[in-house]
Residue frames as a rotation matrix with the C-alpha (Angstrom) as fourth column:
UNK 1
-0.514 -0.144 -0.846 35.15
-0.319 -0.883 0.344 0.88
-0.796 0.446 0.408 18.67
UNK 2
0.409 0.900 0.153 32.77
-0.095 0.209 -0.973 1.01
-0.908 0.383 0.171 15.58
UNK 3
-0.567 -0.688 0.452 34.20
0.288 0.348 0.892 -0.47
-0.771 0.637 0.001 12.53
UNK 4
-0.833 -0.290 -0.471 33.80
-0.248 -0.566 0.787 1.02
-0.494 0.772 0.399 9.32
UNK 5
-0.831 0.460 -0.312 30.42
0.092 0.667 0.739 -1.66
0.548 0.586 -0.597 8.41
UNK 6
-0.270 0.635 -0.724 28.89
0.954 0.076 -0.289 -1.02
-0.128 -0.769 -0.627 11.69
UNK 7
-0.475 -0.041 -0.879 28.88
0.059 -0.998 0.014 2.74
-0.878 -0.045 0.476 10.96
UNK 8
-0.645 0.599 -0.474 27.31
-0.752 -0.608 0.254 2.40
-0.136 0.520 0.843 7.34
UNK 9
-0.584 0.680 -0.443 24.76
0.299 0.687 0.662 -0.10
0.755 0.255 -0.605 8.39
UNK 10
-0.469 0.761 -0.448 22.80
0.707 0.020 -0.707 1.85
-0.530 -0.648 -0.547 10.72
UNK 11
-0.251 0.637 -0.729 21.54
-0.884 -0.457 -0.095 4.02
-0.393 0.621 0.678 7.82
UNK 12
-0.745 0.238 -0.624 20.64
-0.294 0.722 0.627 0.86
0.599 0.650 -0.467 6.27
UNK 13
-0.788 0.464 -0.403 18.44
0.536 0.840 -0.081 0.16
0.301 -0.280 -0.911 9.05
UNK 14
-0.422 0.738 -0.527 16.88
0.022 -0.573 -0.820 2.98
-0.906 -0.358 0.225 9.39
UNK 15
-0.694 0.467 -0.547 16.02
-0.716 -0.374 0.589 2.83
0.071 0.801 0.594 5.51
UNK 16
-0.606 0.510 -0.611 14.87
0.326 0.859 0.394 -0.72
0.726 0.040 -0.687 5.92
UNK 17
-0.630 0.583 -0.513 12.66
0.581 -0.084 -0.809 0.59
-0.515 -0.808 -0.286 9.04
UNK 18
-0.328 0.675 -0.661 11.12
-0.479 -0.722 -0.500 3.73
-0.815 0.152 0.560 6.80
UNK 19
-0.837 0.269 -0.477 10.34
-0.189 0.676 0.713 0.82
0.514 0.686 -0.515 3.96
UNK 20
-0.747 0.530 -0.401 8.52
0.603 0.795 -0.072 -1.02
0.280 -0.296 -0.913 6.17
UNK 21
-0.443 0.655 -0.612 6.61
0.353 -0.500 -0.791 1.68
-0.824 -0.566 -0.010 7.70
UNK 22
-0.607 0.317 -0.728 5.53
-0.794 -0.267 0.546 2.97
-0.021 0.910 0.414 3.79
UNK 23
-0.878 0.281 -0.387 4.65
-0.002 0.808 0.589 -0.42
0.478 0.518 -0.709 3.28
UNK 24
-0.597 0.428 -0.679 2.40
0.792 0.174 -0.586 -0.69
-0.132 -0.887 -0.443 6.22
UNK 25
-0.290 0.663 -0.690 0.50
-0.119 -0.740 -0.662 2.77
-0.950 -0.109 0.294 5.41
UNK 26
-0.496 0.566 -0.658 0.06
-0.804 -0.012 0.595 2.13
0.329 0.824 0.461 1.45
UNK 27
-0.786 0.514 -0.344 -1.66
0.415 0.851 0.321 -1.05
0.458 0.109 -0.882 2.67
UNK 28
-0.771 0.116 -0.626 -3.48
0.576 -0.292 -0.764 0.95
-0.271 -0.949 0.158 4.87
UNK 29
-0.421 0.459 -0.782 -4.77
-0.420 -0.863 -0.280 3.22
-0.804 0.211 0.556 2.05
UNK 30
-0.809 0.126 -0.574 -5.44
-0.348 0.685 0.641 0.35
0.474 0.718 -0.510 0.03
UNK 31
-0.545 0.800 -0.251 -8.01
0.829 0.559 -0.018 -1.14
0.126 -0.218 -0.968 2.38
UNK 32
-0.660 0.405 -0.634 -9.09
-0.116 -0.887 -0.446 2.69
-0.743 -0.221 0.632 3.20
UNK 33
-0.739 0.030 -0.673 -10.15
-0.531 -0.640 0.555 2.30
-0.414 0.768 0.488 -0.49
UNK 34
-0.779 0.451 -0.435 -11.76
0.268 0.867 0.419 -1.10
0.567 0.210 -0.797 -0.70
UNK 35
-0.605 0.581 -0.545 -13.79
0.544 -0.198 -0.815 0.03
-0.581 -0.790 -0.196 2.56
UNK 36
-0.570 0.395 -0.720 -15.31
-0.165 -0.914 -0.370 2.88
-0.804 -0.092 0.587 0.62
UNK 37
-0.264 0.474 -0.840 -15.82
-0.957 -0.239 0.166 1.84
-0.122 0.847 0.517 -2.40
UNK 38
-0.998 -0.020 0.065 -17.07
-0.022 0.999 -0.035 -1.69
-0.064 -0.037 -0.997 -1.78
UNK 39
-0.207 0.977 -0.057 -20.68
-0.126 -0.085 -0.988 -0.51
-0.970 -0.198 0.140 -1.43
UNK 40
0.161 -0.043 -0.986 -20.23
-0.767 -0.635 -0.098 0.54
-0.622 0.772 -0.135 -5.09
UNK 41
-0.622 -0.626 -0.471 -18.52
-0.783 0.499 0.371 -2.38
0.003 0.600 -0.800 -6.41
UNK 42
-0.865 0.241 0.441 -21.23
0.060 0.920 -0.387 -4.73
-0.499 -0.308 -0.810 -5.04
UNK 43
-0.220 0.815 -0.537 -23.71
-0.186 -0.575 -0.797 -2.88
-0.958 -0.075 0.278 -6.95
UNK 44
0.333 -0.161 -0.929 -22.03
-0.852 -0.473 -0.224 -2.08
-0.403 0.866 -0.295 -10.10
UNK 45
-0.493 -0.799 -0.345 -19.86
-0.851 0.526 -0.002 -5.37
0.183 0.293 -0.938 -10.67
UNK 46
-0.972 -0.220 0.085 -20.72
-0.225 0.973 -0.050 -8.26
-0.072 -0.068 -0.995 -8.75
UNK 47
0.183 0.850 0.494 -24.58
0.315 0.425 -0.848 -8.31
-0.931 0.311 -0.190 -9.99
UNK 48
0.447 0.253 -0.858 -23.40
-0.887 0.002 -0.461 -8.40
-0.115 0.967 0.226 -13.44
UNK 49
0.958 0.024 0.286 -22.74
-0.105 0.957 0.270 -11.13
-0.267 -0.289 0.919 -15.03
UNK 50
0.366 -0.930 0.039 -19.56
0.043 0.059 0.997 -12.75
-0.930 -0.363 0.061 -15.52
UNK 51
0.944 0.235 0.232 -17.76
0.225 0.058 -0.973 -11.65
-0.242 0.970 0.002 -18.69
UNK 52
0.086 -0.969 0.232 -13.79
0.778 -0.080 -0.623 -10.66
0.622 0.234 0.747 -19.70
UNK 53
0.041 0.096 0.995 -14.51
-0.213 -0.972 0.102 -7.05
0.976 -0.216 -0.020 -18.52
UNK 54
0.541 0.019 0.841 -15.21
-0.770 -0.392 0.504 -8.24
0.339 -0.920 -0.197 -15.27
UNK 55
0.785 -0.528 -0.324 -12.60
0.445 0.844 -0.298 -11.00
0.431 0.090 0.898 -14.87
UNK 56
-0.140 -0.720 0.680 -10.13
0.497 -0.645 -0.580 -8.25
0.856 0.256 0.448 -15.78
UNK 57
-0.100 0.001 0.995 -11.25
-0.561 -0.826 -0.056 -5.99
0.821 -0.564 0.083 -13.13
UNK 58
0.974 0.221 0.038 -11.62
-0.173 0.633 0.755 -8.90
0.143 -0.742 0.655 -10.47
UNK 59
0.411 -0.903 0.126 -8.02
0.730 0.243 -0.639 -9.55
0.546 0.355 0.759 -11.14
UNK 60
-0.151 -0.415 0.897 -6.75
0.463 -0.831 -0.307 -6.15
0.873 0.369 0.318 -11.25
UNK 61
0.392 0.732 0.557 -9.00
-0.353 -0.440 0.826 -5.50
0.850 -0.520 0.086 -8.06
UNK 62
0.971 0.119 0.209 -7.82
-0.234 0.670 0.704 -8.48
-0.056 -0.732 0.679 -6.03
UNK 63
0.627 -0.715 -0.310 -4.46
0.381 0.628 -0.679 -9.17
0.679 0.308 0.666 -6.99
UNK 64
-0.038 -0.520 0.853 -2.74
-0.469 -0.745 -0.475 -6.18
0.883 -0.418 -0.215 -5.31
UNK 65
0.641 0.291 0.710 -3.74
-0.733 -0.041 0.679 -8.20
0.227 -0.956 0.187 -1.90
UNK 66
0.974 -0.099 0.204 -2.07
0.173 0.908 -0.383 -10.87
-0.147 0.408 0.901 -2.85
UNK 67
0.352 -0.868 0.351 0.85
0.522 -0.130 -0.843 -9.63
0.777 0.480 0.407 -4.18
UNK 68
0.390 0.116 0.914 0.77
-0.528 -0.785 0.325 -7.30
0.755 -0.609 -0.245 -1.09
UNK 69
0.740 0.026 0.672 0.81
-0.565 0.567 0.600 -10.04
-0.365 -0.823 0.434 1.91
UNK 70
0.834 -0.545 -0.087 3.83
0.536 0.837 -0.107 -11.54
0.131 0.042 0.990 0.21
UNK 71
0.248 -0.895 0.370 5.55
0.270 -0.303 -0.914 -8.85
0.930 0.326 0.167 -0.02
UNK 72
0.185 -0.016 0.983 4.79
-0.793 -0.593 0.140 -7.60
0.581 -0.805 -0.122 3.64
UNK 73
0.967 -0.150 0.207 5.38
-0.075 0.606 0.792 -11.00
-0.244 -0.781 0.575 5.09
UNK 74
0.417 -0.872 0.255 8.88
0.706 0.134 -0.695 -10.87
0.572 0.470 0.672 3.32
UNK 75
-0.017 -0.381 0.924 9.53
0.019 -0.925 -0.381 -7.34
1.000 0.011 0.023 4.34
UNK 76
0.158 0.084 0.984 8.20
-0.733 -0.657 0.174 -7.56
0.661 -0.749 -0.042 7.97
UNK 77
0.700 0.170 -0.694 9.32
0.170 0.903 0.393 -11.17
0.694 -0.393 0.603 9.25
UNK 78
0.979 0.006 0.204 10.51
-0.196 -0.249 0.948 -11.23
0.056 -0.968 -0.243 12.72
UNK 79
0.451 -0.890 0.067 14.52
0.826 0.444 0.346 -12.02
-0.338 -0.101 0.936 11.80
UNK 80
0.754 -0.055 0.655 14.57
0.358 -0.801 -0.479 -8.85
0.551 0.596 -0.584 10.54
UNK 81
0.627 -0.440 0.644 15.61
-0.692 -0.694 0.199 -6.55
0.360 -0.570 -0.739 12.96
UNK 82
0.655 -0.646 0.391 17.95
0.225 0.661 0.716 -10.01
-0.721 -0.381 0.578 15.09
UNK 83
0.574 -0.419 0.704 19.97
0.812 0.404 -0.421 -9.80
-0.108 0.813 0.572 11.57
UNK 84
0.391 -0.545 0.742 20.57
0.273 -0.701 -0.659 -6.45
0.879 0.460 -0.125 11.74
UNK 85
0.929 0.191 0.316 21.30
-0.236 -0.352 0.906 -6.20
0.284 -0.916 -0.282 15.20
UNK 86
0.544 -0.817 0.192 23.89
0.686 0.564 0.459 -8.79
-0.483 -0.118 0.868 14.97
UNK 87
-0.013 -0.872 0.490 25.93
1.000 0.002 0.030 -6.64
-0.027 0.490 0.871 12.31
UNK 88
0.598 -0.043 0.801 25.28
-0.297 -0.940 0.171 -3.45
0.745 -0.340 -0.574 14.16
C-alpha cells in the first residue's frame, strides 16, 4: 500500500520532470538566438575594437552559457530519476 510520502512525491516528480524539460527548450531558444544573430554580431562587435562597451556585452553575451551548463548538468544528472524512484 502507498504511504502517505509515496503519494505526494509523484507530483514532485513530475514537477522536477516539467523543470527539466523548460530547461532543455529555453536552452534551445537560446542557441536558436545565437545561430541567427551571430552573422550580425561578427560584423558589428567582434571587428571593433576592444573597449568597456564591448567587454560588457561579451560578458552579458557569453555568460548565460556558462551559467546555463551548470545549471543543466545539476538539474539533468543521471541519479536523478534512481533517487526518486527509490522514494516512489
Amino acid at each position: 500500500m502507498a504511504t502517505l510520502s509515496t503519494v505526494l512525491d509523484i507530483p514532485s516528480a513530475y514537477q522536477l520532470q516539467l523543470v527539466k524539460y523548460a530547461n532543455v527548450a529555453c536552452l534551445a531558444i537560446l542557441v536558436a538566438d545565437y545561430a541567427t544573430t551571430f552573422e550580425q554580431e561578427v560584423n558589428l562587435v567582434w571587428k571593433s575594437r576592444w573597449g568597456t562597451v564591448r567587454v560588457l556585452y561579451t560578458l552579458s553575451r557569453y555568460a548565460i552559457f556558462a551559467a546555463m551548463a551548470l545549471f543543466l548538468a545539476a538539474i539533468l544528472e543521471p541519479d536523478t530519476p534512481q533517487r526518486v524512484c527509490k522514494t516512489l
